[in-house]
Biopython code that builds the backbone (N, CA, C, O; Angstrom):
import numpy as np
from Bio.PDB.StructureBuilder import StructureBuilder

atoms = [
    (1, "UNK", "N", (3.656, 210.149, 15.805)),
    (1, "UNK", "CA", (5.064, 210.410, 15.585)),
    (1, "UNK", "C", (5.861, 209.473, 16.481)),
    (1, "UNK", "O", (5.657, 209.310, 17.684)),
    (2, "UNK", "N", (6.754, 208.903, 15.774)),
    (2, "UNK", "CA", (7.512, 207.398, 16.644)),
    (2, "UNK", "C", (8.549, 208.722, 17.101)),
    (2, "UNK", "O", (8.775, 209.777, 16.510)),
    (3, "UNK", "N", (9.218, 208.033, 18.787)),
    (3, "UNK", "CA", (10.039, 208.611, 19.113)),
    (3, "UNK", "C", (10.517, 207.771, 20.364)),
    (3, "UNK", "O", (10.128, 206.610, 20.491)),
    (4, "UNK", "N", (11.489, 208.446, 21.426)),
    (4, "UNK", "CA", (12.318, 207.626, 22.443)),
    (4, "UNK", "C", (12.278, 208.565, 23.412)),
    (4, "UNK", "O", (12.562, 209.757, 23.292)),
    (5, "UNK", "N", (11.868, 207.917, 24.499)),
    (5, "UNK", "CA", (11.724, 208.181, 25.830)),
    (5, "UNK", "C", (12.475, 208.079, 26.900)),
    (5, "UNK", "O", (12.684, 206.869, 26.995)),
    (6, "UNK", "N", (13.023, 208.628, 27.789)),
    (6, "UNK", "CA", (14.445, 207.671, 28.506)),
    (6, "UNK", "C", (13.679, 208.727, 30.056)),
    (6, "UNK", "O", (13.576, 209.943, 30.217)),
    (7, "UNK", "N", (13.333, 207.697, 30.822)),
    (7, "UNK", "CA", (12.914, 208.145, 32.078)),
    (7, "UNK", "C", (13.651, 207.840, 33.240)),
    (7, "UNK", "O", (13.658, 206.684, 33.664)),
    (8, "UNK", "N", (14.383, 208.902, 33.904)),
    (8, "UNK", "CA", (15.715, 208.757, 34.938)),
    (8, "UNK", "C", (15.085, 209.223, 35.919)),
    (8, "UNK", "O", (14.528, 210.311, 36.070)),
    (9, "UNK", "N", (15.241, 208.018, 36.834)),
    (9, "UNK", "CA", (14.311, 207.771, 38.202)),
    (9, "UNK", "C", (15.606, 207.696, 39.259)),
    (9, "UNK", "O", (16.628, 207.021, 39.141)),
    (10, "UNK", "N", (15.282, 208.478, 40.173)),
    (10, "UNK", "CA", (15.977, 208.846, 41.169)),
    (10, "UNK", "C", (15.707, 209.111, 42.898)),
    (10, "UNK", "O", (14.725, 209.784, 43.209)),
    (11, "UNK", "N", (16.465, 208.649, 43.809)),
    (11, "UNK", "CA", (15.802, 209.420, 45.013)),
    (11, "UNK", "C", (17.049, 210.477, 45.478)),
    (11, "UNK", "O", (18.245, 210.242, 45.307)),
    (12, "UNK", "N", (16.502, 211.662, 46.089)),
    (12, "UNK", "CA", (17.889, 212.531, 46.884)),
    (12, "UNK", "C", (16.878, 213.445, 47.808)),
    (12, "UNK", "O", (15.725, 213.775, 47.528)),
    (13, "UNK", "N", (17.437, 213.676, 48.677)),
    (13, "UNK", "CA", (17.362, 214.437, 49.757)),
    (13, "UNK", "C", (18.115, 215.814, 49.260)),
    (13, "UNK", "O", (17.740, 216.538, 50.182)),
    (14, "UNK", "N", (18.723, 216.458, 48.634)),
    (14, "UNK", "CA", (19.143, 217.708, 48.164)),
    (14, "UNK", "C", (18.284, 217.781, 46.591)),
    (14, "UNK", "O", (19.125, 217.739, 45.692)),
    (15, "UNK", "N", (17.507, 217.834, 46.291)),
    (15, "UNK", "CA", (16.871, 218.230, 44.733)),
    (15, "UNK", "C", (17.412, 219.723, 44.764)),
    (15, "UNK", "O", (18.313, 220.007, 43.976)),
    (16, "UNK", "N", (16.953, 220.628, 45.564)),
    (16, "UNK", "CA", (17.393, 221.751, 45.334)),
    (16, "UNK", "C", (18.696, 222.322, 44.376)),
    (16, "UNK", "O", (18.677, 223.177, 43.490)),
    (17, "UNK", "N", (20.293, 221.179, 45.125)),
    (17, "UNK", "CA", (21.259, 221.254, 44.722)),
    (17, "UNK", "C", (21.305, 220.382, 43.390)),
    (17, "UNK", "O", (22.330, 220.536, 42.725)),
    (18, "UNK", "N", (20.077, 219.228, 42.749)),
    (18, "UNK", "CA", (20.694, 218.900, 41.459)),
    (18, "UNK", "C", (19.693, 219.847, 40.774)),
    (18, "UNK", "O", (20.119, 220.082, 39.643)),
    (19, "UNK", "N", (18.720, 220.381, 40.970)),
    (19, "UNK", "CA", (18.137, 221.658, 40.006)),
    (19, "UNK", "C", (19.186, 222.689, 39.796)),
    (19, "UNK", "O", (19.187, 223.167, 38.661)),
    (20, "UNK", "N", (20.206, 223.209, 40.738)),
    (20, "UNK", "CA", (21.254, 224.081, 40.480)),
    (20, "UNK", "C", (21.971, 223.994, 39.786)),
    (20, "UNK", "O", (22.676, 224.955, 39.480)),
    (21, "UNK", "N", (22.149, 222.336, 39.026)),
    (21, "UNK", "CA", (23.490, 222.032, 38.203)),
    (21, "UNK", "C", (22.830, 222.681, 37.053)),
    (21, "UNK", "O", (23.658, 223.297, 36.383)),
    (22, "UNK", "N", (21.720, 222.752, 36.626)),
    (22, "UNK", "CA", (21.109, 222.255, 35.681)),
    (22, "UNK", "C", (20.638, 222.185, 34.506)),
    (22, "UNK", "O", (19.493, 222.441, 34.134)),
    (23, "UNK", "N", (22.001, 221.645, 33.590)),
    (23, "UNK", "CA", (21.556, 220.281, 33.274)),
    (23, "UNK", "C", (22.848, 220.141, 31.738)),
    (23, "UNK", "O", (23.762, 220.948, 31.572)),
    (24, "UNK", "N", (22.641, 219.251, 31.059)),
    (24, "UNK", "CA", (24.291, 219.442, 30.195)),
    (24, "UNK", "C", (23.616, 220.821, 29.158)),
    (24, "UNK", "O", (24.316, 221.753, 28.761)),
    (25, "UNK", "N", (22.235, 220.677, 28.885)),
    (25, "UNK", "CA", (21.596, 221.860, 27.864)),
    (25, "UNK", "C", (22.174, 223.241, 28.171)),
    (25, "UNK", "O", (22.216, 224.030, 27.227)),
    (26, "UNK", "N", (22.525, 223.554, 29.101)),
    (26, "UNK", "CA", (22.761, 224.535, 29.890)),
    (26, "UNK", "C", (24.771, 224.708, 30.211)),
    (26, "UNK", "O", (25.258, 225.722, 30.710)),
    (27, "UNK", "N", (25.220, 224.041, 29.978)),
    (27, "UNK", "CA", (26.146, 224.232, 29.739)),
    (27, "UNK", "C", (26.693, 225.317, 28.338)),
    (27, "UNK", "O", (26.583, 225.259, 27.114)),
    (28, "UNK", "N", (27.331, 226.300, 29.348)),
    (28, "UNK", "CA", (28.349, 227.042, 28.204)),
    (28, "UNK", "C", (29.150, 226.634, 27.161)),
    (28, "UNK", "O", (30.046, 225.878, 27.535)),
    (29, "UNK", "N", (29.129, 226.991, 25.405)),
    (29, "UNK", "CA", (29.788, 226.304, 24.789)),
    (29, "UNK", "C", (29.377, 225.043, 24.189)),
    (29, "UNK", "O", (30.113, 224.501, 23.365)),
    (30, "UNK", "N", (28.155, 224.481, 24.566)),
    (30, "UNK", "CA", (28.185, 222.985, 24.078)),
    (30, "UNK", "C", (27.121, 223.265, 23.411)),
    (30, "UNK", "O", (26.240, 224.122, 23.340)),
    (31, "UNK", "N", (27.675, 221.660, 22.632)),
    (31, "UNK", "CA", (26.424, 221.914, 20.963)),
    (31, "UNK", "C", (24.899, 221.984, 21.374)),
    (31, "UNK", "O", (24.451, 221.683, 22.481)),
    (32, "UNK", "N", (24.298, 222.365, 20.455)),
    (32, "UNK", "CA", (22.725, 222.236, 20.549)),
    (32, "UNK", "C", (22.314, 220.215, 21.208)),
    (32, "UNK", "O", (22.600, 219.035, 21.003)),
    (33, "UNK", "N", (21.604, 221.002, 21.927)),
    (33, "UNK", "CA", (20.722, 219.831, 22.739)),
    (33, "UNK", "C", (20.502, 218.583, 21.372)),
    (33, "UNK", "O", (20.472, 218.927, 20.191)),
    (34, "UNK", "N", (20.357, 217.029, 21.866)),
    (34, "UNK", "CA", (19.539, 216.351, 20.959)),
    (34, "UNK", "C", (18.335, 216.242, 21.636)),
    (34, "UNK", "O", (17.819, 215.245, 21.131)),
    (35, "UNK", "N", (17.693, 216.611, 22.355)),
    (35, "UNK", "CA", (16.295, 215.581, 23.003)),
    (35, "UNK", "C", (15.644, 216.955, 22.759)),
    (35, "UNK", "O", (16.154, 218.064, 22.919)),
    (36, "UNK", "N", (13.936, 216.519, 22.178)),
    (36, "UNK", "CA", (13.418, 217.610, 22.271)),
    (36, "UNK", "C", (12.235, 218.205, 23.266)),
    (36, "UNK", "O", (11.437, 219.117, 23.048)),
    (37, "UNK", "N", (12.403, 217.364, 24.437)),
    (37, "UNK", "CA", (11.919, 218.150, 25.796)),
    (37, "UNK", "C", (12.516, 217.640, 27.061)),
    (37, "UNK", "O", (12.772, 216.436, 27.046)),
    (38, "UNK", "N", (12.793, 218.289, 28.151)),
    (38, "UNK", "CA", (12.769, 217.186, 29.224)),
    (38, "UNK", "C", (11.253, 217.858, 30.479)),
    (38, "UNK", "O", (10.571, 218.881, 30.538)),
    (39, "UNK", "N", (11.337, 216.794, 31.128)),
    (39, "UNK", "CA", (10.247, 217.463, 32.057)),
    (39, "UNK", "C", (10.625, 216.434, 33.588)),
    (39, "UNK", "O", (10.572, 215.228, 33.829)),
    (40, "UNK", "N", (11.031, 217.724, 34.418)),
    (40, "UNK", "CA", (11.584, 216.665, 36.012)),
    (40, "UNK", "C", (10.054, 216.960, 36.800)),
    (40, "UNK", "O", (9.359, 217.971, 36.896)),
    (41, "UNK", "N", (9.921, 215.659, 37.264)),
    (41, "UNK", "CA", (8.655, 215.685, 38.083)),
    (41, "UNK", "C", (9.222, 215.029, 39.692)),
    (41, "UNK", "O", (10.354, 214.557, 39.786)),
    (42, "UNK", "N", (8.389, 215.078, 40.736)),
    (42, "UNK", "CA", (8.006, 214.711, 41.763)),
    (42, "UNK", "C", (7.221, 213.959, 42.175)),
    (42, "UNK", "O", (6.048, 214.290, 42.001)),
    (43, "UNK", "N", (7.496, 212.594, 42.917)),
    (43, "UNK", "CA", (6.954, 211.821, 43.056)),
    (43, "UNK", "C", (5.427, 212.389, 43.850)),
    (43, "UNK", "O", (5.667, 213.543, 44.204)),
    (44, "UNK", "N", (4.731, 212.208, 44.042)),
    (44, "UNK", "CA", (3.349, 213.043, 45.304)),
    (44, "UNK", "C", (3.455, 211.538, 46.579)),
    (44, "UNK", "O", (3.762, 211.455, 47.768)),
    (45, "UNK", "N", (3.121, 210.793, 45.774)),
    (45, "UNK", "CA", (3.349, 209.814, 47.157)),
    (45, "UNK", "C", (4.418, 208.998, 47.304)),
    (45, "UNK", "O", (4.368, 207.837, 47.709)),
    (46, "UNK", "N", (5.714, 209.800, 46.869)),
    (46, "UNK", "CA", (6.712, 208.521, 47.637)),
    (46, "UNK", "C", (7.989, 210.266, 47.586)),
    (46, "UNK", "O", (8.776, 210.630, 46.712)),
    (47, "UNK", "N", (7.622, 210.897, 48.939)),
    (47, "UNK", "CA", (8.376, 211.949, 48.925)),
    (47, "UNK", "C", (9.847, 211.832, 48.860)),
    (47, "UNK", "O", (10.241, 210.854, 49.495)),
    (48, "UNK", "N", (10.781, 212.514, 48.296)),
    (48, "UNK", "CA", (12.132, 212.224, 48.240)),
    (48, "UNK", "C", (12.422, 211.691, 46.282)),
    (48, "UNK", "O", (13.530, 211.821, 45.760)),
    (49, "UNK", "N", (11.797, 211.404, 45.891)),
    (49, "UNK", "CA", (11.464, 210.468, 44.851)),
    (49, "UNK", "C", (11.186, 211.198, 43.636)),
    (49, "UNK", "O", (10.158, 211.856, 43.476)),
    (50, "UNK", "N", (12.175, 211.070, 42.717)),
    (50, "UNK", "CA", (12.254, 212.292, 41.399)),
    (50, "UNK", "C", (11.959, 211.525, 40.212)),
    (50, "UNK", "O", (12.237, 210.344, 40.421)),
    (51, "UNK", "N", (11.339, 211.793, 38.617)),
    (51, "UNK", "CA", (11.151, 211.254, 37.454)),
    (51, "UNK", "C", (12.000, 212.466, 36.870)),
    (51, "UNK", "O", (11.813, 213.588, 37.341)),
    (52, "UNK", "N", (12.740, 212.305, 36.062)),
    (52, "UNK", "CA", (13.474, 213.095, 34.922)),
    (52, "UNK", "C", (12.858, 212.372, 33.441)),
    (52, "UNK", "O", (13.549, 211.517, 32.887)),
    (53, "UNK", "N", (11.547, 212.772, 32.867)),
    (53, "UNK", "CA", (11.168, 212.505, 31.683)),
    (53, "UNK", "C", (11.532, 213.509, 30.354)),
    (53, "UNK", "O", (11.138, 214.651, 30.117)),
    (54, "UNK", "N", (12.809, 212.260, 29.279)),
    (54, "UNK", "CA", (13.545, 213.314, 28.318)),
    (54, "UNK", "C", (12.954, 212.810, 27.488)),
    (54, "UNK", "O", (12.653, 211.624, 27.622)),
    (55, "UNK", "N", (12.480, 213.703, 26.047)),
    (55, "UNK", "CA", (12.079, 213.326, 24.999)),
    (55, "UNK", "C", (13.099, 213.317, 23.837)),
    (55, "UNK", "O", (13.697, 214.381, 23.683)),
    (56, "UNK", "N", (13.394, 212.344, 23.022)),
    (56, "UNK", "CA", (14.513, 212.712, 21.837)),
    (56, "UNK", "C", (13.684, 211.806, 20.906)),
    (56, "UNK", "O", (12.975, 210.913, 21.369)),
    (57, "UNK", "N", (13.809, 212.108, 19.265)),
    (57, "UNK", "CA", (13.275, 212.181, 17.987)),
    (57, "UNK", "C", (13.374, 210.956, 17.584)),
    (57, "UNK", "O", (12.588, 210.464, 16.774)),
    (58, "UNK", "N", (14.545, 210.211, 18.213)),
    (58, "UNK", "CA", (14.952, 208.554, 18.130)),
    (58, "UNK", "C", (15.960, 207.823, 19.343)),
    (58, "UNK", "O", (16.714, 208.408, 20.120)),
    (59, "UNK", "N", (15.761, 206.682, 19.252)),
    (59, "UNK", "CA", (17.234, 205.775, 20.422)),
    (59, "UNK", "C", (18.288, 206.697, 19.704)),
    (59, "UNK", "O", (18.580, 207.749, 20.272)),
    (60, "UNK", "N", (18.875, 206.395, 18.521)),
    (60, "UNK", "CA", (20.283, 206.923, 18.141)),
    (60, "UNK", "C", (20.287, 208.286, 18.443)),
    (60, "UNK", "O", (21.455, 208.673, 18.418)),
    (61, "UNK", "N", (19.451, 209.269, 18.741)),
    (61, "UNK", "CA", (19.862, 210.656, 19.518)),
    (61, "UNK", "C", (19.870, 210.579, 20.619)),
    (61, "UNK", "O", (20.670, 211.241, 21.280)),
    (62, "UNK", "N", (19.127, 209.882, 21.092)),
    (62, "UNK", "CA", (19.567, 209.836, 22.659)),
    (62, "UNK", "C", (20.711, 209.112, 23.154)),
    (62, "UNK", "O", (21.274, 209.430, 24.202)),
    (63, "UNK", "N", (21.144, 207.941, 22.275)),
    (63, "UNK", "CA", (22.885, 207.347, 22.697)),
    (63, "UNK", "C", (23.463, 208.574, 22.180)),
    (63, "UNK", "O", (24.532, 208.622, 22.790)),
    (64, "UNK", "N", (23.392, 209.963, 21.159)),
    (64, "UNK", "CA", (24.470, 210.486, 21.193)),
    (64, "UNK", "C", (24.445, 211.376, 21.797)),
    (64, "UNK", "O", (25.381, 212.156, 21.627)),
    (65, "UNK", "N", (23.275, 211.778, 22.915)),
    (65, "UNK", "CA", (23.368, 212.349, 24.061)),
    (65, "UNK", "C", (23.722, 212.034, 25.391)),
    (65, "UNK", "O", (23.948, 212.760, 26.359)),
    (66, "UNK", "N", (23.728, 210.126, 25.168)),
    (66, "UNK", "CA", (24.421, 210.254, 26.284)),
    (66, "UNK", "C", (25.801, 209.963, 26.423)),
    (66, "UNK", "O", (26.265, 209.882, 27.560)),
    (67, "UNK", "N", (26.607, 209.775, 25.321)),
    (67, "UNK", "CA", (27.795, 210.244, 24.710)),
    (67, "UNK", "C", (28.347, 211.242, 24.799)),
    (67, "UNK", "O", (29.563, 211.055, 24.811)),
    (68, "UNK", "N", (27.919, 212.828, 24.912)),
    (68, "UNK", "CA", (28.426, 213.793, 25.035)),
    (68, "UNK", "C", (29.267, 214.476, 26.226)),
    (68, "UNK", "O", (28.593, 214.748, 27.220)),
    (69, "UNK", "N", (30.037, 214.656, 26.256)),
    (69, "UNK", "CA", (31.234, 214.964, 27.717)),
    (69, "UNK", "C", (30.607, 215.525, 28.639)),
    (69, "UNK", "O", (31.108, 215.334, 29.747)),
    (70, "UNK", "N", (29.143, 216.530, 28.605)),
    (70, "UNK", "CA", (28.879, 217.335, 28.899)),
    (70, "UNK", "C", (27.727, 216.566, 29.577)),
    (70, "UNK", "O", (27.525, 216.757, 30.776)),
    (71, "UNK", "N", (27.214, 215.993, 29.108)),
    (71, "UNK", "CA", (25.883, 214.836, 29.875)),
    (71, "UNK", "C", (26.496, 213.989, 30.655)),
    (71, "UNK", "O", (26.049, 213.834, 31.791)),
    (72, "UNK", "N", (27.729, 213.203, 30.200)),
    (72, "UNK", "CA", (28.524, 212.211, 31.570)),
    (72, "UNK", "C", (28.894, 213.155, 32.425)),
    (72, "UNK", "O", (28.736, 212.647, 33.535)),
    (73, "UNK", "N", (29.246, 214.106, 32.537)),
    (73, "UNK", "CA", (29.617, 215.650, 33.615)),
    (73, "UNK", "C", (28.610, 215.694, 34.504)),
    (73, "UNK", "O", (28.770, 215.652, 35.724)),
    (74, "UNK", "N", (27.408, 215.790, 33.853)),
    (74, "UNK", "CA", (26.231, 216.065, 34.909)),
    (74, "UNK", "C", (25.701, 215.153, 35.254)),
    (74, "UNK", "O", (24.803, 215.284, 36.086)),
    (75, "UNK", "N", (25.989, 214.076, 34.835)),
    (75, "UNK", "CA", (25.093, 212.945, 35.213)),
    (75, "UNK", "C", (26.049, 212.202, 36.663)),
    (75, "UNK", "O", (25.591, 211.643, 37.659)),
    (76, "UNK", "N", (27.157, 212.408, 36.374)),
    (76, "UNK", "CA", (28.341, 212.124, 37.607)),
    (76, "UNK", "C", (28.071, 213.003, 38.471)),
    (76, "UNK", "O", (28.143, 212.503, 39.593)),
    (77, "UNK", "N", (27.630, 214.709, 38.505)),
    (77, "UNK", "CA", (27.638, 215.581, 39.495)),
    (77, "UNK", "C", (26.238, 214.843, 40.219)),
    (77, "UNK", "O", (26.062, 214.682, 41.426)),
    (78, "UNK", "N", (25.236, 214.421, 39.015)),
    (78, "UNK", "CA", (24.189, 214.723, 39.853)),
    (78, "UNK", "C", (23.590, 213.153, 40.625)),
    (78, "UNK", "O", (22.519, 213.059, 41.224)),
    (79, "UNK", "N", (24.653, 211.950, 40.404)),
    (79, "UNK", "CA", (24.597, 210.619, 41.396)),
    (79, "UNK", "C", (25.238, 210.724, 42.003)),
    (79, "UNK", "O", (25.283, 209.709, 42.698)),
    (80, "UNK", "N", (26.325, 211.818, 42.452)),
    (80, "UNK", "CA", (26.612, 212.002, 43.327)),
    (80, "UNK", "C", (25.799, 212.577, 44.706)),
    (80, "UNK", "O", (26.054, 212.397, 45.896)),
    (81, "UNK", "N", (24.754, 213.316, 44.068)),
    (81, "UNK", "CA", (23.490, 213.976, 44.995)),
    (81, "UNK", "C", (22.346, 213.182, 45.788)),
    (81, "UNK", "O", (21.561, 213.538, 46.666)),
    (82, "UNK", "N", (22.553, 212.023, 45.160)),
    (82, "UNK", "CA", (21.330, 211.029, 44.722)),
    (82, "UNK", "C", (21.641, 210.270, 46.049)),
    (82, "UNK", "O", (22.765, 210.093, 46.517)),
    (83, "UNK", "N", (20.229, 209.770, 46.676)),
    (83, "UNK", "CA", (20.378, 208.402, 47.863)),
    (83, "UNK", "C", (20.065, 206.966, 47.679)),
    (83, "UNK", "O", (19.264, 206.127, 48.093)),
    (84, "UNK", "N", (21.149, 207.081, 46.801)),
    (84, "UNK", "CA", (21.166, 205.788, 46.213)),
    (84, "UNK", "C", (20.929, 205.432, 44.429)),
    (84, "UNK", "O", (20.524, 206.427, 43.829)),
    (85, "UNK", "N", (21.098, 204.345, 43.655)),
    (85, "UNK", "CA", (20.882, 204.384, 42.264)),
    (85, "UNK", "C", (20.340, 205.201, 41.433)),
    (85, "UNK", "O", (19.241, 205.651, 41.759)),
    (86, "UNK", "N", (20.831, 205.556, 40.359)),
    (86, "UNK", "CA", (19.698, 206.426, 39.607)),
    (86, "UNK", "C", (19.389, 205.322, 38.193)),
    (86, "UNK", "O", (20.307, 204.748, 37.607)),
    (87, "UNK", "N", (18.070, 205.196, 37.856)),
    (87, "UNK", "CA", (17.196, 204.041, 37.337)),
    (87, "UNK", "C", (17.097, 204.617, 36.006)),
    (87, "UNK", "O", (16.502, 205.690, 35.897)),
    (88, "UNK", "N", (17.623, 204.027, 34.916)),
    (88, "UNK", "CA", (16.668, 204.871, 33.619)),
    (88, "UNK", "C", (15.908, 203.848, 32.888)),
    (88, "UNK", "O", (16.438, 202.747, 32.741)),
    (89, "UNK", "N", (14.908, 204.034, 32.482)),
    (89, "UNK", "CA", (13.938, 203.777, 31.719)),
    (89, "UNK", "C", (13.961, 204.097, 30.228)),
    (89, "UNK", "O", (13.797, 205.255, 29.845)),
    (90, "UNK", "N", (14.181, 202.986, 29.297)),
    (90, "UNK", "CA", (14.084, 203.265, 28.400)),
    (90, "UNK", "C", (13.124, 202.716, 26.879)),
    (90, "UNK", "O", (13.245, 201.633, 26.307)),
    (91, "UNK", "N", (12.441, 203.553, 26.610)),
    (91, "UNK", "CA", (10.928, 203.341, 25.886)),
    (91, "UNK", "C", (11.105, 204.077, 24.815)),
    (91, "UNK", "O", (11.229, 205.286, 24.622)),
    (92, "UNK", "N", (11.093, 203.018, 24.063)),
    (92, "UNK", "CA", (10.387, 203.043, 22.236)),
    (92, "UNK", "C", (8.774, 204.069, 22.065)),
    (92, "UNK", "O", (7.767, 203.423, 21.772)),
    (93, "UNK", "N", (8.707, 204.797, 22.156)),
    (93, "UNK", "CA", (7.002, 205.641, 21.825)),
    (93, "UNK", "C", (6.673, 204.641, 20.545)),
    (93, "UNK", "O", (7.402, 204.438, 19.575)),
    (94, "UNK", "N", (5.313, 204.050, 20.829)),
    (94, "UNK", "CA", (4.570, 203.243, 20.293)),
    (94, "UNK", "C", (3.474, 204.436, 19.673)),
    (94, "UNK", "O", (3.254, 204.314, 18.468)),
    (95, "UNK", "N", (2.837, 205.458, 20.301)),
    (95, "UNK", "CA", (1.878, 205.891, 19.879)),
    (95, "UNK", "C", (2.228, 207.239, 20.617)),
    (95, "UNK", "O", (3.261, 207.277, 21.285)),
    (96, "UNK", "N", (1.381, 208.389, 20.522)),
    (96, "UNK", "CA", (1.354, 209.804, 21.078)),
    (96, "UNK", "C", (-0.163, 210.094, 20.759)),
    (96, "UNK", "O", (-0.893, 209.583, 19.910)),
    (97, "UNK", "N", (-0.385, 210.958, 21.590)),
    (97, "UNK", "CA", (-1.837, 211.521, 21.467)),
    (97, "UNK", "C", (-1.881, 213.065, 22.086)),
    (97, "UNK", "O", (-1.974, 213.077, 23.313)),
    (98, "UNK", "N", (-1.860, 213.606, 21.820)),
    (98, "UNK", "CA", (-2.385, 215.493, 22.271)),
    (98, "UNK", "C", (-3.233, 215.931, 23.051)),
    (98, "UNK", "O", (-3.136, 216.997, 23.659)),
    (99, "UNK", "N", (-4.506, 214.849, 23.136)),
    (99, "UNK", "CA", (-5.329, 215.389, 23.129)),
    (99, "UNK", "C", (-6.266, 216.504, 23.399)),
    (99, "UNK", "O", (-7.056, 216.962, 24.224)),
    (100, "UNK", "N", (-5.577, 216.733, 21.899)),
    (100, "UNK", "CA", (-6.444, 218.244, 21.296)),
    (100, "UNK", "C", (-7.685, 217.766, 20.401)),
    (100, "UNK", "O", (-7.460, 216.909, 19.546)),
    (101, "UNK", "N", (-8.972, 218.269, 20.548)),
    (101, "UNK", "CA", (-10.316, 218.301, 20.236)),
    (101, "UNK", "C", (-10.539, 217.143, 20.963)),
    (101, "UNK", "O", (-11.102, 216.247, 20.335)),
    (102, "UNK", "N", (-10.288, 216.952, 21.955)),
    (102, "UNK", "CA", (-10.850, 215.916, 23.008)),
    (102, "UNK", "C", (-11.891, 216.626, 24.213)),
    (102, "UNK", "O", (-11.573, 217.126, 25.291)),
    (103, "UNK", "N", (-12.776, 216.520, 23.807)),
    (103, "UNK", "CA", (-14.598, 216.892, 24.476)),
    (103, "UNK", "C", (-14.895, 217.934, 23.541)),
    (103, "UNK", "O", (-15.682, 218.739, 24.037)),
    (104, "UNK", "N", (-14.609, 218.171, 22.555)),
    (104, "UNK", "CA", (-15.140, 219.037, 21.124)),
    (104, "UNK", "C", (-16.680, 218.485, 20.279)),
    (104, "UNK", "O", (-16.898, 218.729, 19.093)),
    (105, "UNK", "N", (-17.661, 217.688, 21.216)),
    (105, "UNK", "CA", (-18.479, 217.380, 20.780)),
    (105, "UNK", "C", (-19.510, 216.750, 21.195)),
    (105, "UNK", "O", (-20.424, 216.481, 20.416)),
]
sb = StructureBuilder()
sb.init_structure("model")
sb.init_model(0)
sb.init_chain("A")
sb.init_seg("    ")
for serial, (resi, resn, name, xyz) in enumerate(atoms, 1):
    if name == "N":
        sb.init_residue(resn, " ", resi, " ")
    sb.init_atom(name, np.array(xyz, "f"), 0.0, 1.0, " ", f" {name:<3s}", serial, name[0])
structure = sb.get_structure()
């Protein structure tokens, strides 16, 4: 299944306070989400050091997510938190794999 990846790389010393915002999905009132997962990780060896990995169905849902009043809102609250740049990454899904029935034999 082709899809778009947008990985927002960050460092902050308060994570606590940008997990509190969190996040435009979560906002009262606003339309249904376009991306269909996100997943925030932690760096293990470079402490301080955050991955925000969002999944959306194509590029054109994810520009109209990041279009929405409600995503520039949080995305301003939450470089404001940040020590220094926040980095995004953005990837075309070439391939996906599950692997489900992987050691089934």
């Amino acid at each position: 299944m082709a899809g778009f990846v947008q990985i927002i790389e960050f460092k902050t010393s308060r994570i606590e306070e940008i997990e509190a915002l969190g996040g435009p999905s979560t906002t009262e009132g606003s339309r249904p989400a376009t991306f269909r997962r996100i997943i925030a990780t932690a760096d293990r060896d470079h402490p301080g050091t955050y991955f925000t990995i969002v999944e959306f169905d194509s590029f054109e849902t994810a520009m109209e997510n990041s279009g929405r009043p409600e995503t520039s809102e949080f995305a301003a609250k939450m470089a404001a938190l940040c020590d220094g740049p926040v980095t995004f990454h953005n990837l075309d899904v070439i391939r996906e794999d599950t692997g489900e029935g992987a050691g089934n034999g």
